[in-house]
C-alpha positions in Angstrom: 21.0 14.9 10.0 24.0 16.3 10.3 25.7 19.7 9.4 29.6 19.9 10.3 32.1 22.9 8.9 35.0 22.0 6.9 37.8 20.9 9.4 35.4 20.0 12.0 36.8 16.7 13.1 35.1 13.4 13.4 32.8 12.9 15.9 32.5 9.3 18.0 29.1 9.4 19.8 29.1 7.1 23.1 25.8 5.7 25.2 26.4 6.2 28.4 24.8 4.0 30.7 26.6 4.5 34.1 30.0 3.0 33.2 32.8 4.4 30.7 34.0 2.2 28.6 36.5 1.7 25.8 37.0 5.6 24.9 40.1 5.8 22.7 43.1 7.7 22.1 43.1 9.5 19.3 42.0 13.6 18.8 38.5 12.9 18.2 35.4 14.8 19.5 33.6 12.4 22.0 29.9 13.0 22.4 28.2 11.2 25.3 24.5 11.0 25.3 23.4 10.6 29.0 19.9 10.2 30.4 19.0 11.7 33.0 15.8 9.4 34.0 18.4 7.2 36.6 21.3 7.3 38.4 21.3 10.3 40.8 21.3 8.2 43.7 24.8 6.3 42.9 26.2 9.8 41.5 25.2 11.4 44.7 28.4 9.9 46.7 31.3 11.5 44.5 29.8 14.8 44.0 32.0 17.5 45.8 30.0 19.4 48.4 29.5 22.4 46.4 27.7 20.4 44.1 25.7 18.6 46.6 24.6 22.2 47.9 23.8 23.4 44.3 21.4 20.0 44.1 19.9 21.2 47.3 18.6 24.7 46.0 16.3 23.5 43.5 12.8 23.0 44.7 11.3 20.2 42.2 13.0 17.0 43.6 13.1 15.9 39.3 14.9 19.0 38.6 17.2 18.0 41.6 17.8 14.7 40.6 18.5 15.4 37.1 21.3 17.6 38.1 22.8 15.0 40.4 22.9 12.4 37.7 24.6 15.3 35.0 26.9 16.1 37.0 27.7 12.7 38.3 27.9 11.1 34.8 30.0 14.2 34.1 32.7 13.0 36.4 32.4 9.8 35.9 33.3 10.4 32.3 35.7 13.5 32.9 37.4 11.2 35.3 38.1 8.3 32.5 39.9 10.6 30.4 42.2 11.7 33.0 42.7 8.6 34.7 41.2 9.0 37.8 37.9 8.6 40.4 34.9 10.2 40.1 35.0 11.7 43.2 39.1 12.4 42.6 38.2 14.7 39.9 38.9 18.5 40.7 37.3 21.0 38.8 38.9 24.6 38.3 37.0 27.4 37.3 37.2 30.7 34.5 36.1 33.6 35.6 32.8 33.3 34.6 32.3 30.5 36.5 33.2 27.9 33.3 34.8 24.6 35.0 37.9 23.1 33.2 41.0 20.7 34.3 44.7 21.5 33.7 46.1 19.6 30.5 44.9 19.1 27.5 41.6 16.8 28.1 38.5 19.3 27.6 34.9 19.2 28.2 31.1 20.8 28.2 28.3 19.9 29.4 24.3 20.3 28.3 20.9 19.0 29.5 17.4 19.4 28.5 14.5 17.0 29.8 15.6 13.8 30.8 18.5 14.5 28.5 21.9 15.4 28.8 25.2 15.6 26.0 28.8 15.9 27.5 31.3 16.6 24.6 34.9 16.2 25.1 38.2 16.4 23.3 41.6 16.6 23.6 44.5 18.8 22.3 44.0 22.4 22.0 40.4 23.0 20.9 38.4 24.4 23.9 34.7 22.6 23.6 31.0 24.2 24.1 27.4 21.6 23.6 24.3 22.7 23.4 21.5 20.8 23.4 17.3 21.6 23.3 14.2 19.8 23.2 12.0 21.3 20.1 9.1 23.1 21.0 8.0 26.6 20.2 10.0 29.5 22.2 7.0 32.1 22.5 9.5 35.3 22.8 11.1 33.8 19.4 10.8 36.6 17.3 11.1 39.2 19.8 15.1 38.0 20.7 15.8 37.1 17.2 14.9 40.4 16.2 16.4 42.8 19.5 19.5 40.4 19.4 20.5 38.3 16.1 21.7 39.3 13.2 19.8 40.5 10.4 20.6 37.4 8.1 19.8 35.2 11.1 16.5 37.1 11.5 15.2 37.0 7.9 16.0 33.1 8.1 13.8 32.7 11.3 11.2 34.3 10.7 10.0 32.2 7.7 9.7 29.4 10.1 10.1 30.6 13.8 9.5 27.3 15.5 11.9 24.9 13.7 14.4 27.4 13.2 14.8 29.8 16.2 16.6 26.7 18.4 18.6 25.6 15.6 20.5 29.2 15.6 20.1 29.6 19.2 21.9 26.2 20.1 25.0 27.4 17.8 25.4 30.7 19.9 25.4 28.9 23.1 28.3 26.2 21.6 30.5 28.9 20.2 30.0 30.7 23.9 30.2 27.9 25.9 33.5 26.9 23.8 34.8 30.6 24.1 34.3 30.1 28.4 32.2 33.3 28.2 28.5 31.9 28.4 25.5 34.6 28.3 28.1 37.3 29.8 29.0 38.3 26.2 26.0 40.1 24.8 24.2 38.2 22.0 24.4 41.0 19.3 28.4 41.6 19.5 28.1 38.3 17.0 26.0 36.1 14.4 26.2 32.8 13.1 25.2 31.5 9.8 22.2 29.5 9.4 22.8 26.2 8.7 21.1 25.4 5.6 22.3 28.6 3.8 25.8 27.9 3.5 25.8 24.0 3.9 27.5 24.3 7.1 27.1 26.7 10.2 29.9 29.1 11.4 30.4 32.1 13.4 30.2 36.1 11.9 31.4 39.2 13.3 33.8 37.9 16.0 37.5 37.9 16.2 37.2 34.0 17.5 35.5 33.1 14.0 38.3 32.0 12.4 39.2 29.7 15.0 35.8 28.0 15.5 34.6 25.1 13.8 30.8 24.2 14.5 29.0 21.2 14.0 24.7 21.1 14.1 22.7 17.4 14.6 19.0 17.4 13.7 17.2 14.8 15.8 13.8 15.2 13.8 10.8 15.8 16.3 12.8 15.1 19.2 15.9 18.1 19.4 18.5 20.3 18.4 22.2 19.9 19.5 25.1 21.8 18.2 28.6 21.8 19.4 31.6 24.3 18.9 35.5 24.0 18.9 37.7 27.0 19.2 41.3 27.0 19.6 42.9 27.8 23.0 45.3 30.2 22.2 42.6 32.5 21.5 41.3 34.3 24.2 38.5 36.6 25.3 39.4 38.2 28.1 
C-alpha cells in the first residue's frame, strides 16, 4: 500500500542484487531495495578508509557487515548514476555530517535488519528514506506525546504499535531530505498522518511547501517513507 502526495513523482523500484543495471534517464525517484544478508566481503575493497574505520567500531561482526554491504551497494549504485567506479566515487559532506555529490544526481540512504532502501533522483529535489521493521517501540507514547504534534498524538495513541513508525519514518524523510537529521528538534514540526488526509505532508515548517512525501506499507514486514524537498530551500 501505497500513500504519495499530489506531485510526488513516480516512483521506479529496482532489486538490487550486486550489479546496477539498466537505470534510466528520465526525472524519476529510484528506490533500490538492498539486502543486507551478502555482499560485504566484495564491497569491502572500494570503501574509502573512513568507511572501512567506521565498519571497524562496531562490535557485533553482523552489525559490521551489514554496514559494509550498505555502504558498498550505496556506491556501487551512486556510482552508476554519475558514471563512475565504486571506489571513484567521492562523497562531500553538509555540516551535519549529511554526504552528497556536486551536480544534480541525489541520494539517501536507510537500513533496518537485513534490509536496506537507497532512494535517488535527479534535478533539484534533495532526497531523505526511511525505512523500519514493525515491531512495538516501548517509549511510543512517551515521544509521541513530549515531541509530536497534538493531531499526530491523538492519531497514535488509538493504535500505538501500527501507527507510531508510520509517523516516525515521515519525520526522518522530510529530515533526512532537509540535510538536518535529528539536529533539528522533533517538536519545531508535525506531519500529517497518513490516513487522515489521504496523503502525508509536513506542518508547521517553512520547508512544507516544498516537500512532497510518499509512505509504502509492507503489511507485517515494514514501514518506509521517503521525502523530496526542493534545493533552493535551505535550513541553515
Amino acid at each position: 500500500m501505497v500513500h504519495a502526495a499530489p506531485g510526488f513523482p513516480e516512483v521506479v523500484w529496482h532489486r538490487y542484487n550486486g550489479r546496477v543495471e539498466e537505470i534510466g534517464t528520465g526525472g524519476d525517484v529510484h528506490l533500490w531495495h538492498v539486502p543486507l544478508h551478502e555482499g560485504a566481503e566484495g564491497a569491502w575493497l572500494f570503501l574509502s578508509s573512513e568507511e572501512k574505520a567506521r565498519a571497524r567500531r562496531f562490535v557485533a561482526p553482523k552489525l559490521a557487515e551489514r554496514f559494509v554491504a550498505a555502504h558498498g551497494a550505496l556506491r556501487r549504485i551512486v556510482g552508476a548514476y554519475v558514471g563512475c567506479r565504486p571506489a571513484d566515487v567521492h562523497f562531500s559532506f553538509n555540516k551535519t555530517g549529511k554526504p552528497f555529490l556536486p551536480g544534480n544526481v541525489h541520494f539517501n540512504l536507510s537500513h533496518s535488519g537485513d534490509v536496506a532502501v537507497i532512494g535517488v533522483v535527479r534535478g533539484n529535489h534533495a532526497i531523505g528514506v526511511d525505512i523500519e521493521r514493525l515491531q512495538p517501540v516501548p517509549d511510543a507514547l512517551d515521544i509521541a506525546r513530549r515531541w509530536f504534534s497534538p493531531e499526530e498524538r491523538r492519531w497514535i495513541e488509538k493504535n500505538p504499535d501500527r501507527r507510531f513508525l508510520r509517523c516516525w519514518t515521515l519525520r526522518e524523510a522530510f529530515l533526512k531530505a532537509l540535510g538536518v537529521g535529528l539536529h533539528m528538534p522533533l517538536n519545531e514540526f508535525g506531519v500529517s498522518p497518513p490516513d487522515m488526509a489521504g496523503f502525508p505532508f509536513v506542518t508547521g515548517h517553512a520547508a512544507a511547501r516544498h516537500t512532497r512525501l510518499a509512505q509504502w506499507l509492507f503489511p507485517g514486514e515494514a514501514v518506509m517513507s521517503a521525502a523530496l524537498c526542493n534545493t533552493g530551500f535551505s535550513f541553515f
